[in-house]
N, C-alpha and C positions, 0 to 999 in steps of 0.2 A: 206493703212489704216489697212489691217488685221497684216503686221508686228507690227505696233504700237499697235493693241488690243494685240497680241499675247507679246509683249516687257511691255505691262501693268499687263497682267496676270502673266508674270513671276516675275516682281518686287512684284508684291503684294504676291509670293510665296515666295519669296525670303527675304521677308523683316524678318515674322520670324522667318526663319531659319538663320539670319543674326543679329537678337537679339541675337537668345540661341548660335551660334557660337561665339556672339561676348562677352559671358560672359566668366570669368577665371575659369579653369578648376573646380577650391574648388567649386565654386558657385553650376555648375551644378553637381558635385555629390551629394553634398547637397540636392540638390533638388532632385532627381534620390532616395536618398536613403532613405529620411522623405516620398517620395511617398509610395516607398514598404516595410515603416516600419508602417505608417500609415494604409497601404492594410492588414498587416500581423494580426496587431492589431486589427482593424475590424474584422478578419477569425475568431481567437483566441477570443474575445469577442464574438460571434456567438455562437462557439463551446461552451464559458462556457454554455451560456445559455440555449442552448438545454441539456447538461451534467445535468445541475442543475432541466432542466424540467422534465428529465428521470431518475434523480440517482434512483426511489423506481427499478424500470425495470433494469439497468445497473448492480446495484447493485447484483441484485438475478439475472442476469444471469453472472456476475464476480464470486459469489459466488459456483454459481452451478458449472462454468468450474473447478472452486478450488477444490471442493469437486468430481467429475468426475475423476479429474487427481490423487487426490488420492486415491482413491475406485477403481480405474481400474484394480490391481492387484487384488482384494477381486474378482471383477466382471469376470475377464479372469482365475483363478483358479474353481469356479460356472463351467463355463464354460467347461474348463478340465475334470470335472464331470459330463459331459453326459447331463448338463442340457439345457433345452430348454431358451433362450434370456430371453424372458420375466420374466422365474421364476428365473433366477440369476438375474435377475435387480431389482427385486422386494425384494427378501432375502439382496440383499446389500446396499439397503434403509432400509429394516427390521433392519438389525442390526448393519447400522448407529443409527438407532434412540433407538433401544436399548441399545448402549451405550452412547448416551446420557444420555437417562432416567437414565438410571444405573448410571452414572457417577456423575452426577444432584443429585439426591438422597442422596449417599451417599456423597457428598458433602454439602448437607444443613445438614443433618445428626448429622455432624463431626466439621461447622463452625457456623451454623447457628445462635448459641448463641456469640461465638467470634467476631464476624465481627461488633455487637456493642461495644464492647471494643478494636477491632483494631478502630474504628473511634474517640475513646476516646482519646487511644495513640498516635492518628497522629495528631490529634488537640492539647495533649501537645507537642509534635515533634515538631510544628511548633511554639508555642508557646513560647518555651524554644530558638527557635531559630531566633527567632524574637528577645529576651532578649538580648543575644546575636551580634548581630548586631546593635542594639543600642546602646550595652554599650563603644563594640569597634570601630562603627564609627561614625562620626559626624552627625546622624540620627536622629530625632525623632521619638515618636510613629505617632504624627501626617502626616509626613512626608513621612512615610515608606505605614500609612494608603493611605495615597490618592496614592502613585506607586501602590500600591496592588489594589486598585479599577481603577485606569487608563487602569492597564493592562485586568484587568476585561473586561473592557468595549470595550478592544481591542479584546480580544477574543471572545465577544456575549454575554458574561457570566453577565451583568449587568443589562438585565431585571428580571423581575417577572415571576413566574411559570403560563404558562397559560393552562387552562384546557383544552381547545377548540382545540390549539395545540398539547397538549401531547395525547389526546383520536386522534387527527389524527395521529400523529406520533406512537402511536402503532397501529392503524389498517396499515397503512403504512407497519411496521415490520411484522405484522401476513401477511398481503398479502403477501408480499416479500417472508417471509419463507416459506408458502405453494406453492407459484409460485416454489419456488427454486427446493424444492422438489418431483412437477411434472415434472420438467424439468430434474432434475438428473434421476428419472427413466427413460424417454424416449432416456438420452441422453448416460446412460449407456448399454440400449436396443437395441438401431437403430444409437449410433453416428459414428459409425466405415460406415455404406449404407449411411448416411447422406454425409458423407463425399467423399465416392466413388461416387455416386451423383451428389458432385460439380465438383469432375475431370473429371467423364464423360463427362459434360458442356466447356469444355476446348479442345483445340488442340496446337498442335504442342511446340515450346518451353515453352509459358508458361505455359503448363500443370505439365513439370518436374519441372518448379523453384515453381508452386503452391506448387507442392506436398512435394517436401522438405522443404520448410519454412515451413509447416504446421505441418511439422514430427520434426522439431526442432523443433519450436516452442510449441511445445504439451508434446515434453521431456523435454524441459526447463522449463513448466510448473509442469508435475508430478515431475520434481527433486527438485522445488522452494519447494512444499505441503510438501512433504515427509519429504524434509530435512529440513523445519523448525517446522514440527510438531517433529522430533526427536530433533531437537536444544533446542527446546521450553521446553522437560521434562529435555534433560542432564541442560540447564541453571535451572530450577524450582529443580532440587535432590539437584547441586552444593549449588545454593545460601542458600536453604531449609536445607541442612546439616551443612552450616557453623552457621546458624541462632540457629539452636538446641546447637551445641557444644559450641558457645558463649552465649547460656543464655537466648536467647532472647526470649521474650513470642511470643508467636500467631505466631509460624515460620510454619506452617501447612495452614492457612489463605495468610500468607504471599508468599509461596512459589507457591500457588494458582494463586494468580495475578499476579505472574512473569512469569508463563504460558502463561496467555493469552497475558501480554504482549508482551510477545517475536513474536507474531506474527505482530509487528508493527515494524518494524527495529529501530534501535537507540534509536528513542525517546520512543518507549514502554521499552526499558531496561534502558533508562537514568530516566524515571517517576518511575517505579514499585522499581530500586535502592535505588531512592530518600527517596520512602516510607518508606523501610525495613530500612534505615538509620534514619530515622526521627523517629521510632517507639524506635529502638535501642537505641537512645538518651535518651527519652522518658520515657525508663525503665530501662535501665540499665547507662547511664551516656556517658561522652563522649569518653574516652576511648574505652568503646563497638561498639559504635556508627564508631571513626575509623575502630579499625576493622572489620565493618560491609563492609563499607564502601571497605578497602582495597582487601576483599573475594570477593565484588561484584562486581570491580573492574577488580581482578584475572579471573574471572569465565568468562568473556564477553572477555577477553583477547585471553585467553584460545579456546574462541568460533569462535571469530574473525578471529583468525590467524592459526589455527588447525583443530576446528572440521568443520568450515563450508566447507572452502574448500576441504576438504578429505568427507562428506559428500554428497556436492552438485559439487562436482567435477568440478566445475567451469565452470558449465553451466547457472550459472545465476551471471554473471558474470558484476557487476554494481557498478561507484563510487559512495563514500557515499555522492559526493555532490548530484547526479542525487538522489539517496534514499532520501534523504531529501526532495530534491522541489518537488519525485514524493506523498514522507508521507504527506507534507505542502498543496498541490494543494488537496489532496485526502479528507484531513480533511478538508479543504475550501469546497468543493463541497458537500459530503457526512457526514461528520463528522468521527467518530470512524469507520462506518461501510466501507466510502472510504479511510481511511487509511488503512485500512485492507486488500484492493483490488489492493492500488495502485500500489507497489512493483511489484506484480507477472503479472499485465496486463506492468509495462513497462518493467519488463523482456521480456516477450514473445514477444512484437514488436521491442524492440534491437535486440531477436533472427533472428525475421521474416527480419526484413529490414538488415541486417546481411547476410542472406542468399541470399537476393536478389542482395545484392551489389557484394557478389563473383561471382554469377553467370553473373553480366553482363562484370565483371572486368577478369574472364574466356576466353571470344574470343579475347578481346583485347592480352591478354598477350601470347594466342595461337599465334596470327597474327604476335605478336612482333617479337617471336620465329623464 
């Protein structure tokens, strides 16, 4: 009797292990890989969610580290001069914010009347090039209208301005900027103990692979700052000088926005391009408008293939398909403010998980030896 319970228990273990064995290979990885594609997707919708519940936090401390890694020579020169932590951390917020203001100022100054006839120009720019495209392809106005508002709608951009929203979205920004920059002082004050701190917390191996990812990863970020705040004025003189020598009005406005675009990879130089080209049209014809066109062209070439890499010595070193989905997810999440962040947070954990992977691919190939 206890054989036969024991020959009952086993069939009834057996039976479905004797289904899933008895399905064809395809079947069961199918199955095996909708499971941990379905787990993965779960994770990843998770994360957005929390991403999206934090971006005002995420942000201003993405921002802060950006702004940390490039002040840290201002802050470690302070330093060299005898001064005490706190009063170089304090002067190198001082006079971040002073050239802000400085900078701010005389930029309202210089555009501040301009920038309602650059939005005049761009609205002929587009205008003209709408015409355009009508004439040459089988389009109409109706036609082209409704793409233009579809795509509207695909980007957000198809509601109404709301007040209620926009007064949260600037206390949102004011908070953020002032969190940023109590955190950049403390972090240019105390981040170096902060740090020593976490290794203390640590033993044995993984305290050296902490400490080198962290030292990569921190150079890869002051090299990202540095060398696209330098990318960002040589692309803003290049495009700014071609714009003067060909004619074009408002090149002083327009050289302005290629600044700040350039701190958006691609798509900030493929938009602010667009603009300088659409203006060009706008005012001076199409002819100019080419070669606006071929100088902006030039100039990102130029940047692409020469200044960045001799620059950022190819420590941030990332395809532009990865730049895209990380500028596309950034903007998803945060808007303008997480495109702006995405670049240099996925540089730095390519550096980080980079460094982790040599390190563990290290004893193997010691062993191999």
């Amino acid at each position: 009797m206890v054989d036969d319970g024991r020959t009952t228990e086993e069939s009834r273990d057996r039976g479905p292990r004797a289904a899933w064995t008895g399905l064809p290979w395809l079947v069961r990885s199918a199955v095996l890989w909708s499971v941990c594609l379905v787990v993965v997707a779960a994770g990843l919708y998770l994360l957005g969610r929390i991403a999206v519940l934090l971006a005002p936090l995420a942000i201003a401390v993405a921002a802060t580290l950006f702004l940390t890694a490039m002040l840290d020579p201002v802050q470690r020169l302070l330093r060299r001069l005898r001064l005490p932590g706190s009063l170089a951390a304090l002067l190198t917020v001082v006079l971040l914010l002073g050239a802000l203001v400085g900078v701010g100022a005389l930029v309202w100054n210089l555009t501040a009347e301009q920038f309602d006839k650059l939005s005049g120009e761009l609205i002929r720019g587009v205008q003209e090039t709408r015409n355009f495209v009508t004439r040459t392809l089988p389009v109409t106005d109706q036609q082209l209208d409704r793409l233009i508002d579809q795509a509207r709608r695909a980007l957000g951009g198809g509601g109404g301005l709301d007040p209620v929203s926009g007064a949260r979205t600037a206390a949102e920004v004011l908070g953020s900027a002032l969190l940023a920059l109590v955190l950049l002082f403390f972090l240019l004050k105390d981040g170096r103990s902060m740090w020593r701190w976490v290794l203390d917390r640590m033993t044995g191996p993984n305290r050296t692979v902490t400490a080198e990812a962290g030292r990569n990863g921190w150079h890869t970020l002051g090299a990202y700052s540095r060398g696209t705040l330098m990318i960002a004025a040589i692309d803003a003189i290049g495009i700014g000088l071609a714009l003067v020598l060909l004619g074009v009005p408002l090149a002083f406005p327009l050289a302005l926005i290629v600044f700040f675009g350039a701190f958006i990879p691609i798509i900030g130089a493929t938009v602010t391009g667009a603009m300088a080209v659409l203006v060009a049209l706008a005012a001076n014809g199409p002819v100019t408008a080419l070669l606006v066109l071929a100088a902006v062209i030039a100039v990102q070439q130029i940047e692409g293939n020469l200044l960045e890499p001799l620059i950022m010595k190819r420590q941030v070193n990332l395809h532009p398909v990865v730049i895209l989905v990380a500028v596309t997810a950034g903007t998803l999440i945060a808007g303008i403010a997480g495109a702006f962040v995405a670049v240099p947070i996925t540089a730095v954990l390519w550096r980080v998980i980079d460094t982790v992977q040599q390190h563990r691919a290290a004893p193997s190939s010691g062993a191999s030896a």
